[in-house]
LUMDO-962570 format. One record per residue: y, z, x of N, C-alpha, C in turn. Coordinates in nm, 4 decimals. Atoms other than C-alpha are relative to their C-alpha. Layout:
! residues N
LOZA        n_y        n_z        n_x       ca_y       ca_z       ca_x        c_y        c_z        c_x
LOZA          Y          Z          X          Y          Z          X          Y          Z          X
...
***
This chain:
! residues 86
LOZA        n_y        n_z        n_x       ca_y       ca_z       ca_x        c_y        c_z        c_x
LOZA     0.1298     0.0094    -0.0622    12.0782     8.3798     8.6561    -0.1051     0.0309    -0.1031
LOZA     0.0886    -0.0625     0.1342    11.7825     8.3702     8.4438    -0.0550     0.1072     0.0483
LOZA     0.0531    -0.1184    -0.0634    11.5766     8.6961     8.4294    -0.1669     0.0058     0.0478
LOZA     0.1814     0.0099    -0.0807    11.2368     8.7492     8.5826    -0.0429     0.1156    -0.0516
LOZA     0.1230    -0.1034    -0.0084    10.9384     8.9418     8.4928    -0.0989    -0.0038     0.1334
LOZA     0.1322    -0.0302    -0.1016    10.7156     9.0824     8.7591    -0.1092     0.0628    -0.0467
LOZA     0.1002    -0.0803     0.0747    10.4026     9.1754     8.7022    -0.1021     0.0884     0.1425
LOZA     0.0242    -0.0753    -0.1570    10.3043     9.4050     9.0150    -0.1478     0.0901    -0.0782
LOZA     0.1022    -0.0823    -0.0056     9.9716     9.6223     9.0581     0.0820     0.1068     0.0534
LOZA    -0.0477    -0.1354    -0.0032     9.9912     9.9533     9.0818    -0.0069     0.0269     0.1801
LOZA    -0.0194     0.0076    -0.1252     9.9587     9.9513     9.4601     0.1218    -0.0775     0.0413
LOZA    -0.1206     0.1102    -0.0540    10.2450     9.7101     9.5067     0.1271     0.0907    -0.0692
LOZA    -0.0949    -0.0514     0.0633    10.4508     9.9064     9.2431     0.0191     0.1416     0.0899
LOZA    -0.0261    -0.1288    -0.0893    10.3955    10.2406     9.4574     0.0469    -0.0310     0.1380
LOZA    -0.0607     0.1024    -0.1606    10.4739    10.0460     9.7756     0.1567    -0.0044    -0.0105
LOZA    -0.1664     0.0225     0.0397    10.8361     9.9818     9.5998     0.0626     0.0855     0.0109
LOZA    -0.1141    -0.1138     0.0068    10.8894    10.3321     9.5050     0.0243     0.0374     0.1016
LOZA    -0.0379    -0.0793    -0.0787    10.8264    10.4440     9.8383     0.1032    -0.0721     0.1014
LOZA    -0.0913     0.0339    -0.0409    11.0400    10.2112     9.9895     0.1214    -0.0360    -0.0659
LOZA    -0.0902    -0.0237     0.0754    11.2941    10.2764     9.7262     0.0669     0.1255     0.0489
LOZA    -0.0349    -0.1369    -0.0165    11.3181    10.6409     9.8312     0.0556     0.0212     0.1518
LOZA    -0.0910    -0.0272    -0.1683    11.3152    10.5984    10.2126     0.1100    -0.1064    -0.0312
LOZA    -0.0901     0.0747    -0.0085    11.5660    10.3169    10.1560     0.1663     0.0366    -0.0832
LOZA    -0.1285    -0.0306     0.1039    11.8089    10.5193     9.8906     0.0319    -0.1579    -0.0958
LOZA    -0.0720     0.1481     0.0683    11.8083    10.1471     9.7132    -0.0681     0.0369    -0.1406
LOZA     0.0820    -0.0012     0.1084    11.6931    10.1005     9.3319    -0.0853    -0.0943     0.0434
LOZA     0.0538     0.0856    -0.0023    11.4070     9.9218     9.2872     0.0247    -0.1496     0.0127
LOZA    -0.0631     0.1303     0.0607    11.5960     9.6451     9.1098     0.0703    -0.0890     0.1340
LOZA    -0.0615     0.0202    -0.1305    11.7801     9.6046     9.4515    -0.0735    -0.0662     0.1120
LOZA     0.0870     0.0092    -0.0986    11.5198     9.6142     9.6602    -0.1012    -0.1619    -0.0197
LOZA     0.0667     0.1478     0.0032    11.3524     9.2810     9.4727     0.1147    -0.0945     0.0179
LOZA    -0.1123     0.0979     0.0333    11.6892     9.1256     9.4024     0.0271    -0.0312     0.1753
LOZA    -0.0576     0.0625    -0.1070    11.7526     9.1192     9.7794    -0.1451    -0.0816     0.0884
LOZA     0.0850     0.0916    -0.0727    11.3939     8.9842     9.8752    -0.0289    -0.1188    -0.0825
LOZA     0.0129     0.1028     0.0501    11.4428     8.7172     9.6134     0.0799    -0.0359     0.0635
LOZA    -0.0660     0.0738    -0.0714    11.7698     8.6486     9.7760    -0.0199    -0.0787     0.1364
LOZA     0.0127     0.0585    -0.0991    11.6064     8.6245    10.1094    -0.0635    -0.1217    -0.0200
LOZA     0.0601     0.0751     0.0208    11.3659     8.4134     9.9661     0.0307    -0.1445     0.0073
LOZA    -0.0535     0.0835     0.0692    11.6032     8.1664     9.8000     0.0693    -0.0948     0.1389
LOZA    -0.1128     0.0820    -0.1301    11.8176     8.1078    10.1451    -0.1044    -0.0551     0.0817
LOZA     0.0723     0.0588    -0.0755    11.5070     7.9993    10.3106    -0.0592    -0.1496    -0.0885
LOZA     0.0525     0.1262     0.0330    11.4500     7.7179    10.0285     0.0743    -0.1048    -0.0116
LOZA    -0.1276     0.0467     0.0040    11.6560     7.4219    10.0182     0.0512     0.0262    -0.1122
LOZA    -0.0513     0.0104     0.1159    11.8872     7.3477     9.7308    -0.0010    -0.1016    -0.0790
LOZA     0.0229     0.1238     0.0817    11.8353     7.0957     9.4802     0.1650    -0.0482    -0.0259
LOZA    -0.1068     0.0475    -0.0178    12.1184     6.8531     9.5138     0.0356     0.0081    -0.1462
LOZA    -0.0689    -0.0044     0.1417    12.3786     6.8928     9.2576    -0.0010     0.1773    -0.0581
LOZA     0.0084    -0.1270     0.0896    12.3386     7.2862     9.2110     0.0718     0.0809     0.1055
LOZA    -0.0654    -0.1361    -0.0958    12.5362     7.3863     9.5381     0.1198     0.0820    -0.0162
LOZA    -0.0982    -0.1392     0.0411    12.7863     7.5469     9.3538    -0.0199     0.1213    -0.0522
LOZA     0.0764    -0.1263     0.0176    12.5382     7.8024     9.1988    -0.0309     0.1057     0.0838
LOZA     0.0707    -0.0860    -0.0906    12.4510     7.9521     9.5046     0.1043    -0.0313     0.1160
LOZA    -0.1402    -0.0656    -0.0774    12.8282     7.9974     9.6514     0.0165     0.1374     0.0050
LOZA    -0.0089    -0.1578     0.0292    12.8903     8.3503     9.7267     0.0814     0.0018    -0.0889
LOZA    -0.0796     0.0031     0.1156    13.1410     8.3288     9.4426    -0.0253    -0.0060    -0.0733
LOZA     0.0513     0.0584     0.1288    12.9534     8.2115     9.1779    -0.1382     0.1477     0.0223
LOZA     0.1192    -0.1247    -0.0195    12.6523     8.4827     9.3448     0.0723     0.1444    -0.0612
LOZA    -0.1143    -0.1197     0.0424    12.9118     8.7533     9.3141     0.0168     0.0139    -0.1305
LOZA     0.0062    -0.0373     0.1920    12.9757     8.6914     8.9425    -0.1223    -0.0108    -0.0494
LOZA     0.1152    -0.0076     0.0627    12.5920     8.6366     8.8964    -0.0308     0.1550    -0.0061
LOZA    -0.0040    -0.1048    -0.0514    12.5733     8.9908     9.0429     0.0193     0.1008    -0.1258
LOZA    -0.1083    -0.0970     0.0943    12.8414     9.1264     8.8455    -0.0620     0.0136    -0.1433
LOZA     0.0745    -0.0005     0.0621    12.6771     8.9881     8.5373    -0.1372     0.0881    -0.0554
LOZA     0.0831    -0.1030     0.0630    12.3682     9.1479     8.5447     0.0097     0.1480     0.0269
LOZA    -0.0212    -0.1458     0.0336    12.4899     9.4661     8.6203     0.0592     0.0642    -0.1281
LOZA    -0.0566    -0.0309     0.1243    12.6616     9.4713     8.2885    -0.1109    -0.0697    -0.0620
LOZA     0.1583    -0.0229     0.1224    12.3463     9.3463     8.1232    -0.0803     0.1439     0.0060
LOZA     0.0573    -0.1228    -0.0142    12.1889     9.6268     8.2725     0.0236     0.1306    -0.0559
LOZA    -0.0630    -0.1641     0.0510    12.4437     9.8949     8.1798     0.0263    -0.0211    -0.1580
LOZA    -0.0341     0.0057     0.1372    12.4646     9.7642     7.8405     0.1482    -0.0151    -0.0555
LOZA    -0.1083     0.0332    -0.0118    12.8153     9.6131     7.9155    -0.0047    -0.1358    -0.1354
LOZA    -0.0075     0.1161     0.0720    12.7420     9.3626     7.6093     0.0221    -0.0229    -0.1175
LOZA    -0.0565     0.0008     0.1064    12.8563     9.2089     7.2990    -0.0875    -0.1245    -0.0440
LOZA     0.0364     0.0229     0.0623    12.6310     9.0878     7.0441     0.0726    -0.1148    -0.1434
LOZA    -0.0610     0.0635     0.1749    12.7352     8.8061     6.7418    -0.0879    -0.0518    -0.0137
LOZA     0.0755     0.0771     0.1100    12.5675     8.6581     6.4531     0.0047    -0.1568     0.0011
LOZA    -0.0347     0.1595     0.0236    12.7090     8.3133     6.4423     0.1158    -0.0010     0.0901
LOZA    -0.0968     0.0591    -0.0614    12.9700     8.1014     6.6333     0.1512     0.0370    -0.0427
LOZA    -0.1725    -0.0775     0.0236    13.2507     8.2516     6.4122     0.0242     0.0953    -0.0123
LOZA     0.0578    -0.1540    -0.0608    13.1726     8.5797     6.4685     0.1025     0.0060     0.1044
LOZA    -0.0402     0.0648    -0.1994    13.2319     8.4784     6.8449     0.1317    -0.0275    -0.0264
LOZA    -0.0992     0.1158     0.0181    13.5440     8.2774     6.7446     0.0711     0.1577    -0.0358
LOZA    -0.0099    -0.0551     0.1046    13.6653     8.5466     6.5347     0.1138     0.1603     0.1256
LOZA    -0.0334    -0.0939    -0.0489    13.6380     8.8190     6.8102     0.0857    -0.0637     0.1714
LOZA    -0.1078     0.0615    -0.0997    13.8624     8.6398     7.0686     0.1491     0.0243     0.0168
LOZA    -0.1637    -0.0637     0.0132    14.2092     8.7162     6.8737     0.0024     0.0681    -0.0023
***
C-alpha cells in the first residue's frame, strides 16, 4: 500500500488524540480504519480486485507493521539483494 501523509490542524490532530485515548487505539489505527471505511464505500477499478481481498489486505497490514517496527532490510544494488537470498 503506498504511504500517506496527512497534514491535519491542530484541532483535528487533538480530536485524534482524544479519541485515541477513549478508544485505547493508536492513532495510526484509528486513520487506517477510517481510510478503510472509506475505500469500501468506493468502487473498485476493474482489474485491481485482487488488491483489496482480505488476503492480500492482511499481508498489506502485516507489511506495514514491519515498516513501522523497523522489520526491514536495506540493499545497495540488485546483487546485494541476490546475494542475500543464499
Amino acid at each position: 500500500m503506498k504511504a500517506i501523509s496527512l497534514r491535519l490542524e491542530l484541532a483535528q490532530y487533538e480530536r485524534l488524540r482524544v479519541l485515541s485515548f477513549v478508544t485505547r487505539k493508536p492513532i495510526s489505527q484509528i486513520i487506517r480504519e477510517a481510510i478503510d471505511a472509506h475505500l469500501e464505500q468506493q468502487p473498485i477499478k476493474p482489474g485491481q480486485e485482487w488488491f483489496w481481498t482480505a488476503e492480500w489486505q492482511a499481508a498489506e497490514r502485516e507489511a506495514e507493521e514491519d515498516l513501522a517496527a523497523g522489520r526491514v532490510e536495506t540493499f545497495d544494488d540488485d546483487a546485494d539483494f541476490l546475494a542475500s537470498l543464499v
